[in-house]
N, C-alpha and C positions, 0 to 999 in steps of 0.2 A: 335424406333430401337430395334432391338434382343441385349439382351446382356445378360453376364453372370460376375460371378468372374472373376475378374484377375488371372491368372497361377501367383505364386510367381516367382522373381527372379530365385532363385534356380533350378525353374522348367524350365523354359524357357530357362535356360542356358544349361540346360541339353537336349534341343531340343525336348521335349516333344509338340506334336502336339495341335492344339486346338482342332480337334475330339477326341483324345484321352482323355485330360483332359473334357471335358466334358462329354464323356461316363461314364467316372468312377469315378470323382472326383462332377460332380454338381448331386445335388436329382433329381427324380423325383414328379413333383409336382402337385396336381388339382389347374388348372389355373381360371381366371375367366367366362368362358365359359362350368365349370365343365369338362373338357380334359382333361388330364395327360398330360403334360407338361415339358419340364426342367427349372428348378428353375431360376429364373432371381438374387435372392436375398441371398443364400446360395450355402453352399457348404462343403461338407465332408474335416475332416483335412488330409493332403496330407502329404508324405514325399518322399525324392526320395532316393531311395537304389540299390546299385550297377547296377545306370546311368536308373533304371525303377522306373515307378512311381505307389506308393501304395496309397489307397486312404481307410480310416478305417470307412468304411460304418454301421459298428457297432452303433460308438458314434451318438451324435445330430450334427447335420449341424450347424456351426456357421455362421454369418452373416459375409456379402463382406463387404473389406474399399474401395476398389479396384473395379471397371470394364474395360470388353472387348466388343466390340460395333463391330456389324456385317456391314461393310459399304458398301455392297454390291449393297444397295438398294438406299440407302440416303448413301451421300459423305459426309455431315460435317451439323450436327445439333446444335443446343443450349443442344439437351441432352446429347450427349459424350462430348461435350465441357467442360459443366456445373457438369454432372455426376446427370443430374436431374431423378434418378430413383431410388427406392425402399422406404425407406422411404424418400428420398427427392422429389420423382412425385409428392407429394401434390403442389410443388410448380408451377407445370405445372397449375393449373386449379387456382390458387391464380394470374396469369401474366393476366388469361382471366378476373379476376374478376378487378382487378385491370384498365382494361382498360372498363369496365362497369362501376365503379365508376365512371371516367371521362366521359364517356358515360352519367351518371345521372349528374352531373355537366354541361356537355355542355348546358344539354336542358335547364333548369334554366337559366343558366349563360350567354350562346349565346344570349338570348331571350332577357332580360335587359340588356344586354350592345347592341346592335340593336337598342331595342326601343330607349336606350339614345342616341347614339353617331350616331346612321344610320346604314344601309344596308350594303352598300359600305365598308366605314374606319372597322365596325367590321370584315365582312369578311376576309378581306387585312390580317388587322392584328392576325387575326385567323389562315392565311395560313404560313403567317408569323414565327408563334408560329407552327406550324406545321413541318416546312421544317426545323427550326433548331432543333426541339427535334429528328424528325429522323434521321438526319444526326448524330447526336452524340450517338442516339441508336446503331449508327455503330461502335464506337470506345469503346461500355461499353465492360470491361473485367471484368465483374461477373456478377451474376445474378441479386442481387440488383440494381446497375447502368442501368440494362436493364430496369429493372421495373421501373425505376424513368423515365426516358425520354421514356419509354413506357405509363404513365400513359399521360404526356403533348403531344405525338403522336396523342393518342385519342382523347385530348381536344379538340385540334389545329383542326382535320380533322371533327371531328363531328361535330365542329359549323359552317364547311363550308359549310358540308351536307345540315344541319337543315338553317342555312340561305341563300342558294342556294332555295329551297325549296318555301323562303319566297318571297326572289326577283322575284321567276319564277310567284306566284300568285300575287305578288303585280304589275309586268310589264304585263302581256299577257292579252288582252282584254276577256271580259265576252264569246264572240263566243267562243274562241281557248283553256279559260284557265282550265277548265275540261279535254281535249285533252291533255295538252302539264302537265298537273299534273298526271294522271293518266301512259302518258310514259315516265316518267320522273326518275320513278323507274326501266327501261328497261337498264338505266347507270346501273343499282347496278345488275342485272339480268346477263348481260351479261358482267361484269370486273368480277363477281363470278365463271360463266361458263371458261372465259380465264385465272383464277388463278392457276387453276395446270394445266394445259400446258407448262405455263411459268415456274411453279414450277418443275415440269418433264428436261425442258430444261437447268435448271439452281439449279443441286441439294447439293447447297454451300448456307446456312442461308445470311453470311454476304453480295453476290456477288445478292441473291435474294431481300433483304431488299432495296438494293440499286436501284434495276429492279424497284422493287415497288414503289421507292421516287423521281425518277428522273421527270418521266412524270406530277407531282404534281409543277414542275417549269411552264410548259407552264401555268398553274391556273394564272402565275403572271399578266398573261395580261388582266386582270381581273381591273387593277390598268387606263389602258388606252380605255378600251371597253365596262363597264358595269356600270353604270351612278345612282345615286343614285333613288330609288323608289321614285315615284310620289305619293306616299300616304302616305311617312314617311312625306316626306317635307311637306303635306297637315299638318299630326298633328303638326307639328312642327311652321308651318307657316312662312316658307322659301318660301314666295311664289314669287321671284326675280329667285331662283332657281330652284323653279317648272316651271317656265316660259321658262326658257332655254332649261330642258329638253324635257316639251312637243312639244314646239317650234322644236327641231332638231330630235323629232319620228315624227311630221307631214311631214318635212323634206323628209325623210326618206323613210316612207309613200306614198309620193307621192302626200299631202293632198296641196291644195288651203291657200298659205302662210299667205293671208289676213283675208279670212274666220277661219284660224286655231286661227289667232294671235287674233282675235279681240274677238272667245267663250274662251280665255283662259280669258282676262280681264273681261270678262264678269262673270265668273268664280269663277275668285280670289277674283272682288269685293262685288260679293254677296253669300262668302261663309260663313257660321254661323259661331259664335262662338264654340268653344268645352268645350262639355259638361264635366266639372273637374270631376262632382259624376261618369260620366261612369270608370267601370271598380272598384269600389269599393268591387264589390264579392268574397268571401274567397271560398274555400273548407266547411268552416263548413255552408254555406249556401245550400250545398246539402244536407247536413245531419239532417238540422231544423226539415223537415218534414218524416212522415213517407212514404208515398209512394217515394217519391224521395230517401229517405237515403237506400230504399230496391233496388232501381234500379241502385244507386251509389256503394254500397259494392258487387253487383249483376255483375254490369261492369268490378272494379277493380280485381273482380276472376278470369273475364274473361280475360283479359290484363295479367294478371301474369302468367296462367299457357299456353296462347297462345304464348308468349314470351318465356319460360322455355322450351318449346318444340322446338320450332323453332330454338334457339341456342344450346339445347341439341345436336340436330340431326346435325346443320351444325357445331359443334367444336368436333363431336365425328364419324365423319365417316369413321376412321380406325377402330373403332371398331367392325363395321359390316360386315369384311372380302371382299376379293375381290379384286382387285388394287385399293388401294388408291387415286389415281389421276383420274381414271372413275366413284369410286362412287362421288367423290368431283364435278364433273363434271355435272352427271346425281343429283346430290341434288340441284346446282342450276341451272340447265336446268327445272327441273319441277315448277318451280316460274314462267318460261316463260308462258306457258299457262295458269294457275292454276287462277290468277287476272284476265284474260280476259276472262275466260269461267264463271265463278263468277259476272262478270260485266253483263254478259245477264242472266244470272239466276236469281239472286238480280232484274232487274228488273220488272220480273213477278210474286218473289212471295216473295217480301221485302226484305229490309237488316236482319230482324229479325230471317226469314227461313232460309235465306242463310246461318245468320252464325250458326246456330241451325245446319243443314246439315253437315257446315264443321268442325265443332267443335265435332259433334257424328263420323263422319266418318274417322276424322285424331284418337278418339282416340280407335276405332275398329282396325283400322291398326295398331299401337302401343300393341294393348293387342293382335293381332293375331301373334308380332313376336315372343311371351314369344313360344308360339306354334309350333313353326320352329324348326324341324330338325338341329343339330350343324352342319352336315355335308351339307346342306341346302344352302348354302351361299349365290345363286343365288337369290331364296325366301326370306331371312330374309332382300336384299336389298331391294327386291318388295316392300313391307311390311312397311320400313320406309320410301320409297322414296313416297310410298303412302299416308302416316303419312305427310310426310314433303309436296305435294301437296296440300293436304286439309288445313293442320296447317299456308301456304303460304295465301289461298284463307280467311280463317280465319282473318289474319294480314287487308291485304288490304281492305276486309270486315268492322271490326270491330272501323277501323277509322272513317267510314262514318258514321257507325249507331250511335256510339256516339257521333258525331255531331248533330243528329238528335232526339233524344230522350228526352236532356236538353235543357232548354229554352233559349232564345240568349242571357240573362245576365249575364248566368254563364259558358256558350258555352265554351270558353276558359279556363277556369277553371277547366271545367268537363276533358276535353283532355287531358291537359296539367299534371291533378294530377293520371291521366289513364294511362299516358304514363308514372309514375314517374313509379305503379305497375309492367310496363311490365317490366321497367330497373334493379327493385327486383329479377324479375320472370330469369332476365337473369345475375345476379349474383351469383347465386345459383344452374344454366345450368351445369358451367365447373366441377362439382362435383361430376358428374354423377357415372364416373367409381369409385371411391372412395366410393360411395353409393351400388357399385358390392361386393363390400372388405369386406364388414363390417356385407351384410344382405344375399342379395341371387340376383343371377345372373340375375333371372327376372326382380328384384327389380325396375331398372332403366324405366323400360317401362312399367310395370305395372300400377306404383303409377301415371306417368303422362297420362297413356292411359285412367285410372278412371275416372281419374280426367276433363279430356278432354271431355269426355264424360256427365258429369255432368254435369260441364260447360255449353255446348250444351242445355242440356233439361233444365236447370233453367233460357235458353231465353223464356221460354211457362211463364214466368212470368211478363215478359217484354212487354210493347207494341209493337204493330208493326207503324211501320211507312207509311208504303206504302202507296200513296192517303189521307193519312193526312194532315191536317194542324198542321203546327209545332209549339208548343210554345214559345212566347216571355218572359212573364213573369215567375216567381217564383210560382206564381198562377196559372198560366195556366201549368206550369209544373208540380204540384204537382195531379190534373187534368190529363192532359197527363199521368201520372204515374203509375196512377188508372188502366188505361184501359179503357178511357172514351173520348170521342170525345169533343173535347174544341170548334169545328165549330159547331154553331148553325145552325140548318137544314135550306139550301137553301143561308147560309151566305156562302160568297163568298172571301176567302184572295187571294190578288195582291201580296204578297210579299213572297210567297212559296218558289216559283223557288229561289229568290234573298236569302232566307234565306237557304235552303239548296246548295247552289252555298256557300255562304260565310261562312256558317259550317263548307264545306269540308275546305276551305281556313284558315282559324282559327283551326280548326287541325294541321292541320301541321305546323303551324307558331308555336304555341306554345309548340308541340313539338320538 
């Protein structure tokens, strides 16, 4: 929101206009867009003598205790609430960072309590923990209180994401579940796209929070329609309950009652035992060797600054001029196509090129807005929104290939500690304009458009995967790593498909 000093008492009583005090009584200042500007933050000392007001533009401008907030645009924020601006806006990018911590918390924490307790009861109770910390996000009266049940907001919804995610690959069969994984991200595309609209409609923080938490009830039925995964209760070896469930999707189905009941026993009783050593892999098992530990710190770059950009651009797009609520709009309308046009690229010239392409071209866009005219506004949105396109195609990209590149013992691992970098990469996002304050205006798109760029060309290091066969082991990964073809000429693996099918699927579970 615009704001300025408060008029004193004094002055206001004396019916001194707010045009007037700010002609004369606020500085003029270079903003962060190098503009001349009026000060947000000072202001000349004022006095008021026979019923006008003098303002001694002489002295230094002292700093506001005091703000006035232009509500013209926005009705009631958390920043005239709060007074979160001048030297208190840091606290604005500490509320984003605060809910990425929770963010790196969920994925970890979601994940083991899952594996322990199941699919199902953790969810619930995930949604649980969600609906009461935002409902009392409603009643915080200061800043802090917000941040506390902002930070359990986060928790709460991100482990439902992350194990929504999990149930949709653990339920939907081998035909569908590439399909229904791949538009399953179309939920987050298009609530992005309807968030300022809604926001537009409803421009009251506490009356919008509420818009936003209410529809998060229906999830409850979640408790009576969504049935525990058939493949926790495999590890688990609940298989009385495995039985009921497959038994009521054959049901369902449509499927032949006798013929379904009779391959589930058949099933249950000649399934192996489970292997205890699987799943013993750390982190520092990518980093043993050397080809593999170059491909692992090579990934992690990529995840971090792929992430830093992506929330750069979607928590900063008032910055980029224009209305507010269309570029919000138009930044996540370009995620729409940006994965699906990627998905038939990637398959003709790998996941390696793709994101090599999207990673050079999101950060060509980012170093061309440094280039853009102030007066430009149109352009400089072209520019990010273009940034933000590629940086999208990048994300979606970027899961798959790293699924693909590590061997399947440490598959999980490799994701999982890929996606801690990105949650770095996005703690570090809401800083941005603060990064404007301190260096130089270009600052904030420069260093990541570089960087982005880098990123990109230091995949010509990387294998590709396209038409490969994938490695299983540690061995054959450090092999793969090389740049080196692990299939013996004319050897033949059955298990390609199944392993990059269930890559993609261990992605995102352990995310």
């Amino acid at each position: 929101m615009d704001h300025w000093c408060a008029r004193p008492p004094e002055i206001i009583a004396a019916n001194i206009s707010v045009e007037e005090w700010k002609n004369r009584s606020i500085p003029i200042v270079k903003g962060r867009t190098e503009l001349y500007e009026s000060s947000h933050c000072t202001m000349y000392p004022s006095t008021i003598r026979n019923g006008s007001l003098y303002s001694n533009i002489n002295e230094e401008p002292i700093k506001c205790t005091a703000w006035e907030y232009d509500n013209s645009f926005y009705k009631d924020t958390m920043v005239d609430q709060w007074d979160l601006v001048c030297e208190r806006e840091w606290l604005i990018p500490i509320a984003k960072t605060v809910y990425m911590v929770a963010f790196l918390l969920a994925a970890t924490l979601c994940g083991q309590l899952s594996d322990k307790f199941g699919r199902r009861k953790t969810m619930i109770g995930c949604l649980v923990v969600f609906l009461i910390a935002a409902s009392l996000t409603l009643l915080s009266v200061n800043f802090i209180m917000f941040l506390v049940f902002r930070f359990f907001v986060a928790l709460g919804l991100t482990s439902v994401f992350t194990i929504s995610y999990v149930i949709l690959a653990e339920i939907v069969s081998v035909e569908y579940r590439s399909i229904y994984c791949f538009t399953f991200k179309y939920g987050w595309v298009f609530a992005y796209m309807l968030m300022p609209y809604i926001a537009w409609l409803i421009p009251s923080w506490f009356w919008l929070q509420l818009v936003f938490t209410l529809p998060w009830l229906t999830l409850l039925s979640v408790f009576w329609i969504v049935p525990e995964t058939p493949r926790w209760l495999i590890t688990k070896r609940r298989f009385s309950e495995l039985e009921k469930v497959l038994l009521y999707a054959a049901e369902r189905n449509g499927k032949d009652m006798k013929e379904a009941k009779a391959a589930i026993h058949h099933f249950i009783t000649n399934h192996p035992q489970i292997d205890e050593k699987k799943g013993d892999e750390t982190v520092l098992d990518l980093l043993r060797t050397p080809a593999l530990r170059k491909n692992t710190i090579n990934i992690y770059f990529c995840w971090f600054i792929i992430s830093y950009i992506y929330y750069a651009l979607s928590w900063n797009t008032n910055d980029l001029g224009g209305d507010p609520y269309w570029t919000f709009f138009i930044c996540g309308f370009v995620e729409l196509p940006a994965g699906f046009i990627f998905m038939f690229i990637c398959r003709y010239v790998g996941h390696r090129t793709g994101l090599l392409i999207a990673n050079v071209l999101a950060g060509l866009c980012l170093l061309a807005v440094i280039f853009v005219p102030a007066d430009m506004v149109w352009l400089t949105i072209f520019f990010s929104m273009a940034g933000k396109f590629f940086n999208s195609a990048s994300f979606d990209t970027v899961y798959i290939y790293t699924a693909e590149i590590f061997p399947t013992v440490v598959r999980n691992v490799a994701v999982g500690s890929s996606s801690t970098w990105a949650r770095i990469g996005a703690l570090v996002a809401p800083f941005i304009r603060q990064v404007a304050d301190v260096t130089h205006h270009s600052v904030p798109m420069a260093v990541p458009g570089c960087l982005s760029v880098i990123s990109g060309l230091l995949m010509l290091l990387l294998p590709e995967t396209l038409g490969k066969r994938l490695p299983d082991t540690l061995e054959e990964g450090e092999t793969f790593a090389k740049k080196l073809d692990i299939l013996s000429k004319g050897e033949k693996h059955n298990g390609v498909s199944n392993g990059i099918e269930m890559g993609e699927r261990d992605t995102k579970s352990s995310d």
